[in-house]
C-alpha positions as CSV (number, residue, x, y, z in Angstrom):
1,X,5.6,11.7,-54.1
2,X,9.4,10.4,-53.4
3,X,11.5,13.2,-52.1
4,X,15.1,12.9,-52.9
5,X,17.6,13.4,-50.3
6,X,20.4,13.4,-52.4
7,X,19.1,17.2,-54.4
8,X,19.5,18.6,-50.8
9,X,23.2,17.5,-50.6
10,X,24.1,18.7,-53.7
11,X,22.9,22.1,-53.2
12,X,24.3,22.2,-49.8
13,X,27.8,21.6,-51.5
14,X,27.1,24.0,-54.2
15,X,26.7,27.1,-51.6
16,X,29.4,26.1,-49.5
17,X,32.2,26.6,-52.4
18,X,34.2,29.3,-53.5
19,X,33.8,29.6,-57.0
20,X,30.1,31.0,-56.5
21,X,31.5,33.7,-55.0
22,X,30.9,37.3,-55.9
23,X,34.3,38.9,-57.2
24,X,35.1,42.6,-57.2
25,X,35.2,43.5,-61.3
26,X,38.5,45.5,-61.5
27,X,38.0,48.6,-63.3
28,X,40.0,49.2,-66.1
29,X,42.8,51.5,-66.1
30,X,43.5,54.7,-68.0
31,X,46.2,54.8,-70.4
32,X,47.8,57.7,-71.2
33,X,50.5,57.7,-74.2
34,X,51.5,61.3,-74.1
35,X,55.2,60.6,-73.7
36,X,55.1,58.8,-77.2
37,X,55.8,60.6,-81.1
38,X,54.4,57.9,-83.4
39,X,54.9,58.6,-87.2
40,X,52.7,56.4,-89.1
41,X,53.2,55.9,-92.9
42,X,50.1,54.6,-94.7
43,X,50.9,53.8,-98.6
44,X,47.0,53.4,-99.6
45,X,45.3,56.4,-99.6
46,X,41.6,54.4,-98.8
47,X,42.9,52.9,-95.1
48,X,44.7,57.1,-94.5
49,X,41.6,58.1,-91.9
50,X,40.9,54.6,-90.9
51,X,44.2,54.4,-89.7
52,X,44.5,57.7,-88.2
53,X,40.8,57.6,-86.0
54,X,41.8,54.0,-84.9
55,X,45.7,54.6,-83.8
56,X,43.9,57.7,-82.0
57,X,41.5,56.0,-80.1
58,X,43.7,53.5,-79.1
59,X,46.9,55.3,-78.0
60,X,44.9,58.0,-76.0
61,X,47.3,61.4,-75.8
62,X,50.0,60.1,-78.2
63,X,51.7,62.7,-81.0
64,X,50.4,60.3,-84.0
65,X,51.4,62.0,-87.5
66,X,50.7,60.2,-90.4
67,X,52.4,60.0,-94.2
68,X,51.1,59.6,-97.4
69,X,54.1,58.6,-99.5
70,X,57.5,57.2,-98.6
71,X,58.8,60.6,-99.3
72,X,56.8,62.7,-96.8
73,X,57.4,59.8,-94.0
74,X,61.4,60.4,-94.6
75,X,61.0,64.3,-94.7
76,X,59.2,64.0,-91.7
77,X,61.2,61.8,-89.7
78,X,64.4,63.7,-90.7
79,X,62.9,67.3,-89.4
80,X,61.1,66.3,-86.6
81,X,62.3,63.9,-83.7
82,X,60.2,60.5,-83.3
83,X,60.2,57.3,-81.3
84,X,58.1,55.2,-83.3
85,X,57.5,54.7,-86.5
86,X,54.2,52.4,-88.4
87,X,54.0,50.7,-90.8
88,X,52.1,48.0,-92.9
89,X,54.7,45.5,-94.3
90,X,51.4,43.9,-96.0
91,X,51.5,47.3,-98.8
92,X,53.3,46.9,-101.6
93,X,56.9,48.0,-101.8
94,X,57.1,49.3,-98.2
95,X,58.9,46.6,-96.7
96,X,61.9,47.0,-99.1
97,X,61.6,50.6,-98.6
98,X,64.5,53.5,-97.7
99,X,62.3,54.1,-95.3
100,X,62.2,50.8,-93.5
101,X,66.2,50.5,-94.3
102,X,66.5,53.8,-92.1
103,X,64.0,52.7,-89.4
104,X,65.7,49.3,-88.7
105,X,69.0,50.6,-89.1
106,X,68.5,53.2,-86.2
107,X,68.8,51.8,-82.5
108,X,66.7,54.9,-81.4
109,X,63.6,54.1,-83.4
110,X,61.2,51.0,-82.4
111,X,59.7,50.1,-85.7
112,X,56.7,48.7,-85.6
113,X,54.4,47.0,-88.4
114,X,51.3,46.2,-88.4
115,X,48.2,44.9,-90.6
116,X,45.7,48.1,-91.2
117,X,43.0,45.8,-92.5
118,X,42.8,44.8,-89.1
119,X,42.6,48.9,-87.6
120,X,39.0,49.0,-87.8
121,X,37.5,50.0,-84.4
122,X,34.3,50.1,-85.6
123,X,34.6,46.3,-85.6
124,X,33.6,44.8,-82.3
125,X,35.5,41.7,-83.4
126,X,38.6,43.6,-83.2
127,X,38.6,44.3,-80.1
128,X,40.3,41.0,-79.3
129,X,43.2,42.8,-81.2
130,X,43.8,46.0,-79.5
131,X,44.8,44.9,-76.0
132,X,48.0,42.9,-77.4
133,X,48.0,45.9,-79.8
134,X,48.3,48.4,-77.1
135,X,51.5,46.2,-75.2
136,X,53.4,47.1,-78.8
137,X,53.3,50.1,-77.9
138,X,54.1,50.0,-73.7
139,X,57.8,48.8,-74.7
140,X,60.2,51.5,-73.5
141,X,61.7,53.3,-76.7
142,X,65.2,54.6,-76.1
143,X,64.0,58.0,-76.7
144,X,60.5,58.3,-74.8
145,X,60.2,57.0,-71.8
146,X,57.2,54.5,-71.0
147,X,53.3,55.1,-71.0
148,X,51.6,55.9,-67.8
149,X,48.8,53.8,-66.5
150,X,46.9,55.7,-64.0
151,X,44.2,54.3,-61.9
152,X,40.9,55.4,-62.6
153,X,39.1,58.1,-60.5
């Protein structure tokens, strides 16, 4: 039987360097979005609770209201005060809207649109998604002031 020297040296080296290291895992934080008023306009009636559960779960303790129609999202916005509005440019005839016109033509509002085929957090491959999803929505409006990140208990 031939004993090889060489093995021994190679799992010396391996034991002696850092990256076999235990690290720490950081815990993630909390967020807390209850300084944002989100009005969300969904066009297609089929992505309305979809929309809704996801938005909800991702943007813990935000006011989220949604609208069905152009016309309820513009009632809406005009009665009640809001610093972000949603929207799916994807759906027909809402990025030439009088809804978008208004939203880009006011400095106070951050408009933001996104793709609701894509809201689906009951798909595990979304979840690449949210995190950059969640930053959209960390950007200081002029009206609310920014989310919170507290450090878990």
């Amino acid at each position: 039987m031939v004993k090889l020297e060489e093995d021994e040296d190679l799992l010396d080296d391996y034991e002696e360097e850092e990256e076999f290291k235990e690290e720490k895992v950081q815990p993630l934080p909390v967020y807390d979005y209850k300084s944002r008023r989100i009005l969300v306009w969904v066009e297609d009636k089929e992505n309305l609770q979809m929309v809704e559960e996801t938005l909800a779960f991702l943007l813990p303790l935000a006011s989220i209201r949604i609208a069905n129609s152009e016309e309820k999202a513009i009632e809406i916005s005009e009665s009640e005060k809001w610093d972000t509005y949603v929207v799916d440019l994807t759906e027909e005839n809402v990025s030439d809207s009088e809804f978008v016109k208004m939203a880009n033509n006011d400095p106070e509002i951050m408009l933001v649109a996104l793709n609701y085929s894509k809201l689906n957090r009951e798909n595990e491959q979304n979840e690449v998604y949210f995190e950059p999803l969640r930053k959209l929505f960390d950007a200081e409006s002029p009206i609310a002031s920014t989310m919170e990140i507290q450090e878990p208990i």
